[in-house]
C-alpha positions in Angstrom: 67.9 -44.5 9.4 71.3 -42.9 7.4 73.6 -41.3 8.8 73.0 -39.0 12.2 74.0 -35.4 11.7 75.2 -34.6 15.4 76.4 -31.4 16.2 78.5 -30.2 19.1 79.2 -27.3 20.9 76.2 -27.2 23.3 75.5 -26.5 26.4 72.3 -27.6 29.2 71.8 -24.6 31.5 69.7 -26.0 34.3 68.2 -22.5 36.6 66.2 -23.7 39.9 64.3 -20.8 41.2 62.0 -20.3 43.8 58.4 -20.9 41.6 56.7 -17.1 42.6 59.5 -15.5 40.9 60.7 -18.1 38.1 58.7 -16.6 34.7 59.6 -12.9 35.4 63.0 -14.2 36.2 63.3 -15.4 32.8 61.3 -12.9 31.4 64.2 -10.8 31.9 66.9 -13.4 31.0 66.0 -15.2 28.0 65.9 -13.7 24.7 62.1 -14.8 23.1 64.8 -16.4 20.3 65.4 -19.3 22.5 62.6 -21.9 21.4 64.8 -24.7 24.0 63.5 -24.1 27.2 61.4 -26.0 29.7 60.2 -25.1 32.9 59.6 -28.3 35.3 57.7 -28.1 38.9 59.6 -28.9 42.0 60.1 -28.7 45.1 63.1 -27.8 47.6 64.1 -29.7 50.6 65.2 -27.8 54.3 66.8 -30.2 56.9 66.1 -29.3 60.2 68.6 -29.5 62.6 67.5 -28.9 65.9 66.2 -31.6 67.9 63.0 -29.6 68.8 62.4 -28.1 65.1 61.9 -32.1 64.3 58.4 -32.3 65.8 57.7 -29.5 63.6 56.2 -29.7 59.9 58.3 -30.4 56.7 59.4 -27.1 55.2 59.6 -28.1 51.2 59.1 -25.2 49.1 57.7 -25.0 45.4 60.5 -24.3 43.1 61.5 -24.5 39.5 63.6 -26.2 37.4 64.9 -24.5 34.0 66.2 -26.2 31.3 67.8 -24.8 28.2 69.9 -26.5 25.6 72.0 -23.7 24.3 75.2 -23.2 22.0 78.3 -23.1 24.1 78.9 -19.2 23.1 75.7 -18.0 24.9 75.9 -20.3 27.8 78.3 -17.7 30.1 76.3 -14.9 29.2 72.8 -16.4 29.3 74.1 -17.7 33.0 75.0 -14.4 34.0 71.5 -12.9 33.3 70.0 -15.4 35.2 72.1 -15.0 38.5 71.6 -11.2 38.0 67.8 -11.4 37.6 67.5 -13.6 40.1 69.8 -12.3 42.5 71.7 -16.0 42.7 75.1 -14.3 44.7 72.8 -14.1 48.0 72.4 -17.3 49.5 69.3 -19.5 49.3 68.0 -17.7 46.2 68.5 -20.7 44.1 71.1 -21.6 41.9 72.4 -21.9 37.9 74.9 -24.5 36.1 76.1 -25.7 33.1 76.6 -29.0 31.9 78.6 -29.6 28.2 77.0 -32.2 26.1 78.7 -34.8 23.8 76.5 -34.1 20.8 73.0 -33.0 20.1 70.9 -34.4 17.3 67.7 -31.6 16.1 65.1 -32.8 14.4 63.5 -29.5 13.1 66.6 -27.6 12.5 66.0 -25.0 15.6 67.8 -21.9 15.0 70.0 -20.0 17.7 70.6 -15.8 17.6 74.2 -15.1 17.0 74.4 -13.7 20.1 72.0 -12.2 22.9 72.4 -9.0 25.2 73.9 -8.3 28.7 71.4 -6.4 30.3 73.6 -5.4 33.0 77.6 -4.9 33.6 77.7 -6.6 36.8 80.0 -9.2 37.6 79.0 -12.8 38.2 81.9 -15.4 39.7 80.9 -18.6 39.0 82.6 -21.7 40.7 84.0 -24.4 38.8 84.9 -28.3 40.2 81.1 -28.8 40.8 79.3 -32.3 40.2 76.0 -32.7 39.7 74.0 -35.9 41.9 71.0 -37.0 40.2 68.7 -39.8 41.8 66.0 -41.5 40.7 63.9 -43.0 43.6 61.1 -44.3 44.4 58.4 -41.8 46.1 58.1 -43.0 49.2 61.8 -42.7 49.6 62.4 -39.3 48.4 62.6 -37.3 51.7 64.9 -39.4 53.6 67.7 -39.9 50.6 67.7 -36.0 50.7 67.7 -35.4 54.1 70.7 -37.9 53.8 72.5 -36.0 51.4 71.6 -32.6 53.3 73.4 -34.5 56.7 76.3 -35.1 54.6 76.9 -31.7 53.2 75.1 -31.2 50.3 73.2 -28.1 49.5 68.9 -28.1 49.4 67.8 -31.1 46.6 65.4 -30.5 44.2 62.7 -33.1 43.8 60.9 -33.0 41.0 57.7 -36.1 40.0 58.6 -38.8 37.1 58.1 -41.8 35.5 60.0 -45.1 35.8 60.4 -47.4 33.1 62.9 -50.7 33.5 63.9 -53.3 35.9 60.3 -53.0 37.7 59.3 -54.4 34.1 61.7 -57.3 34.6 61.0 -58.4 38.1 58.2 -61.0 37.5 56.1 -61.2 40.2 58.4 -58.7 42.9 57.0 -55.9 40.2 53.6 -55.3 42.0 55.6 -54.3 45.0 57.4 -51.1 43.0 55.6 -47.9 42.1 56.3 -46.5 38.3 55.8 -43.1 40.1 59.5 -42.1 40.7 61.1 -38.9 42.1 63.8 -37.2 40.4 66.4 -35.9 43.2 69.2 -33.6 41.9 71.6 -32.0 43.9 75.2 -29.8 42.7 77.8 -30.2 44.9 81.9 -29.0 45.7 83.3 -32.2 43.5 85.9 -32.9 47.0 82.3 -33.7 48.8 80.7 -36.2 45.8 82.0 -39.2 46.8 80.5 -38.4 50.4 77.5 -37.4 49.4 77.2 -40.1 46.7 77.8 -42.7 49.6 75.3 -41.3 51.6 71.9 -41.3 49.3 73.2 -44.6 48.3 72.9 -46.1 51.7 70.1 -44.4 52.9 68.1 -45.2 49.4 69.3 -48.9 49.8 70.1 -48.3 45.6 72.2 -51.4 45.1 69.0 -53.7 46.1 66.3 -54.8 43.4 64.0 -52.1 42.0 64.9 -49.1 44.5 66.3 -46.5 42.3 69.9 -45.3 40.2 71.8 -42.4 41.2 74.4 -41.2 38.9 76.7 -38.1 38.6 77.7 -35.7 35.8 80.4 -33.2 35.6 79.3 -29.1 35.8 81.4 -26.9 34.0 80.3 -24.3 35.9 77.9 -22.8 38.1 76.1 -20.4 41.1 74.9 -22.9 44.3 73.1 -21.0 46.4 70.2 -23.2 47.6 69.3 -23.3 51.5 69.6 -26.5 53.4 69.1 -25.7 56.8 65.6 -24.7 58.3 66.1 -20.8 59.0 65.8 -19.9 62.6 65.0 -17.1 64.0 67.6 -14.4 65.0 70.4 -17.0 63.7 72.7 -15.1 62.2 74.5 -17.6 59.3 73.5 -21.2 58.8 76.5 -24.1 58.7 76.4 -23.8 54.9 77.1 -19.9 54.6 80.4 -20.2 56.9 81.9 -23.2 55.0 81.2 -21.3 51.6 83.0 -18.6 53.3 85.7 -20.4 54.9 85.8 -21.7 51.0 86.3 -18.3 49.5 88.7 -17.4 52.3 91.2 -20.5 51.6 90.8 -20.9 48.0 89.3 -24.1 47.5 87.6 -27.0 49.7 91.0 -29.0 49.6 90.8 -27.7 53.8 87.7 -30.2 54.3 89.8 -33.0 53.5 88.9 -35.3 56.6 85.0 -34.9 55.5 85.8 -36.9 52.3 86.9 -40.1 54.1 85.2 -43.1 53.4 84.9 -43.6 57.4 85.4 -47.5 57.4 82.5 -48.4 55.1 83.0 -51.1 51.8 82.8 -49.5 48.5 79.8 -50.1 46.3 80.8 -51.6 43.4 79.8 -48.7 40.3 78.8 -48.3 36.9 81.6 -45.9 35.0 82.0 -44.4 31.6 78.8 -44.1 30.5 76.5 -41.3 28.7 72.8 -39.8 29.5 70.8 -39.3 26.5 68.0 -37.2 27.3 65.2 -36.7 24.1 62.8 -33.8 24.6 59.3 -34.0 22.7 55.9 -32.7 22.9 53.8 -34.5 25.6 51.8 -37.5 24.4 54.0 -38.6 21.5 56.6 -40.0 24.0 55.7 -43.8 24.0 56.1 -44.9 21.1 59.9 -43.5 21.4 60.5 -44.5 24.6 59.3 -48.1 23.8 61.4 -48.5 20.6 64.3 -47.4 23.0 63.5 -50.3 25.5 62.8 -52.9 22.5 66.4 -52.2 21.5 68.1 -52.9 24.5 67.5 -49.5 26.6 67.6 -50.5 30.6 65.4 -47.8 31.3 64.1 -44.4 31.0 62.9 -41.7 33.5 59.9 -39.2 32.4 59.2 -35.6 33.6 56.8 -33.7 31.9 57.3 -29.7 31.7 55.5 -26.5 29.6 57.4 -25.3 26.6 57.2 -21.6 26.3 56.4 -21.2 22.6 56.2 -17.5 20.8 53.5 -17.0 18.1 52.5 -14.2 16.3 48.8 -13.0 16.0 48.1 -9.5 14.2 51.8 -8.4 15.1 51.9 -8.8 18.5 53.7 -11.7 20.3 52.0 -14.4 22.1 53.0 -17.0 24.6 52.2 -20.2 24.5 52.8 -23.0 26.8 53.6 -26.2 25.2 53.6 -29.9 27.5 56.6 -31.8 27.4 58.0 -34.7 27.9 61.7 -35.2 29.3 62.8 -38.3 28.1 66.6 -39.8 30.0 68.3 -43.0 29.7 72.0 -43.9 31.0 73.6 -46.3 28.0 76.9 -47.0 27.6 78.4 -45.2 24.6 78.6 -47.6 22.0 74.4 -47.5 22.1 73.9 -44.4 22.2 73.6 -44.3 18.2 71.5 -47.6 17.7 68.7 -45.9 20.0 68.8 -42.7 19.0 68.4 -44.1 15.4 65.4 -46.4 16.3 63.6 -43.3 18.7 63.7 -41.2 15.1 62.5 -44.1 13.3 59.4 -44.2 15.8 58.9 -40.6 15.6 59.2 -40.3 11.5 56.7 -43.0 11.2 53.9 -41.1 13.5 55.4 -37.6 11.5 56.6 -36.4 14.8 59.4 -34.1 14.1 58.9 -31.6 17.0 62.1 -33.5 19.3 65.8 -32.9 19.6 68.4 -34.9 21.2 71.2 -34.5 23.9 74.0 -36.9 25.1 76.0 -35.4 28.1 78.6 -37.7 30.2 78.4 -40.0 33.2 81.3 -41.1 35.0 79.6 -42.7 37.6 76.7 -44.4 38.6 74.8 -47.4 40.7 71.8 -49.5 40.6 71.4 -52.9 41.3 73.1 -55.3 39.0 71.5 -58.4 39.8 
């Protein structure tokens, strides 16, 4: 493979939404000159928090996760849409962030309008010093690490189903013991709580033992939270989460919650730092033989989620949609790699003419898994 011809200047806008409402949502947000955006099927978590509502059901509502990889000069503005269509200032409609990339590497030359519309003047604030929590986890475990992070602060996760590929692969004889069905928590959060909230899924996921998960962070440049985490009651009038936020607004800045971000006695995990996500997108089905290559040339290992593509054709004149299946290919590397197995992923595309993929490296600062 010659030389790589990275770009830079892009943007992942990540939208969860509650799943009734997410395609007229975007409907009305994104311009049908976007050809980067995937829709993945989720679900939300509620913590309950009343010793009575415990006996009670599992509230977990469908949602959906929206992901477009965007030039930096549309992000604010295709954000703002968003939050206005979706009505993101009132609190548990969902939420909207941004997260810069590195570089991005297309394969098929995708082109990007020069700019898109406002389709309202209203005003959006959107909150900066966020940090986005993302888990991988074995199903089973899935509930309780988010219930965890919930208990320490964090807003409602998103779950969404995966694939694991990696240490379960190196385990010998241990491996029949560990699922490749993974979930995929994420979770944004007030970058003062992180570490907390971090610490928390960590322990409760038991993450630094053999074949249970990795949980990393990423930084958000910026972003709308406003994802339920509490149960609603009846005739409660605000929820925990709504009067910090406010208390939030009315100081300035969560630097008043500084006794939450204590380490409260407990020994630091040793971490992972400095490293980069690479995340390749490509049509569903032609992901092995990528994600293999990847692995053969030292890869750790790679998460899957699949998602629809929403495609625009033309028939007679008149615009059609068409859902495409995708696959959501992520590995955390450290830097240096990053090149070598993006390299050897086109090489395995290229030789199956696959050229329907694009590439994505965004920053890790943090991260743990067992190190053996």
């Amino acid at each position: 493979m010659g030389q790589l011809n990275f770009q830079n200047n892009y943007s992942l806008i990540t939208a969860i939404l509650p799943k009734e409402t997410a395609n007229e949502i975007l409907k009305k947000a994104i311009p049908e000159s976007i050809n980067t955006d995937i829709i993945v099927s989720a679900r939300g978590t509620f913590y309950k928090d009343k010793w009575y509502q415990r006996f009670t059901p599992s509230i977990s509502p469908e949602e959906s996760i929206f992901e477009i990889l965007t030039p930096e000069n549309l992000s604010v503005l295709l954000m703002t849409n968003i939050a206005i269509a979706a009505n993101l200032q009132v609190s548990g409609m969902g939420a909207v962030y941004a997260i810069k990339c590195e570089k991005t590497l297309f394969l098929n030359n995708l082109s990007f309008p020069d700019k898109i519309e406002a389709f309202s003047e209203e005003y959006v604030h959107f909150k900066h010093e966020l940090t986005g929590i993302f888990c991988i986890i074995q199903k089973s475990m899935a509930e309780k690490v988010a219930t965890a992070a919930m208990r320490a602060g964090s807003p409602g996760p998103t779950i969404a189903f995966g694939q694991g590929l990696g240490i379960r692969d190196k385990l010998g004889l241990l491996r029949i013991a560990i699922s490749p069905e993974k979930e995929l928590i994420r979770v944004v959060v007030d970058s003062f709580d992180a570490e907390e909230i971090f610490n928390a899924m960590v322990e409760e996921g038991k993450l630094d033992t053999p074949g249970m998960g990795f949980i990393y962070t990423m930084p958000v440049e910026d972003g709308v939270i406003n994802i339920a985490s509490v149960a609603p009651e009846k005739n409660q009038l605000a929820s925990n989460q709504q009067i910090i936020k406010a208390i939030d607004e009315i100081k300035g800045g969560s630097a008043w919650r500084a006794h939450l971000g204590q380490n409260n006695g407990k020994t630091q995990k040793k971490t992972l730092s400095n490293l980069s996500r690479l995340t390749c997108v490509v049509e569903r089905g032609k992901g092995d033989s990528l994600t293999k290559a990847a692995m053969n040339a030292g890869a750790p290992g790679a998460s899957i989620t699949y998602g629809n593509k929403r495609n625009h054709t033309q028939n007679e004149g008149v615009a059609l949609a068409v859902n495409k299946e995708m696959e959501i290919i992520e590995m955390t590397l450290a830097p240096q790699k990053v090149d070598e197995i993006i390299s050897v992923m086109i090489d395995a595309a290229v030789a199956e003419n696959n050229n329907d993929l694009y590439f994505y490296t965004q920053p890790v600062p943090k991260a743990l898994t067992y190190l053996g």
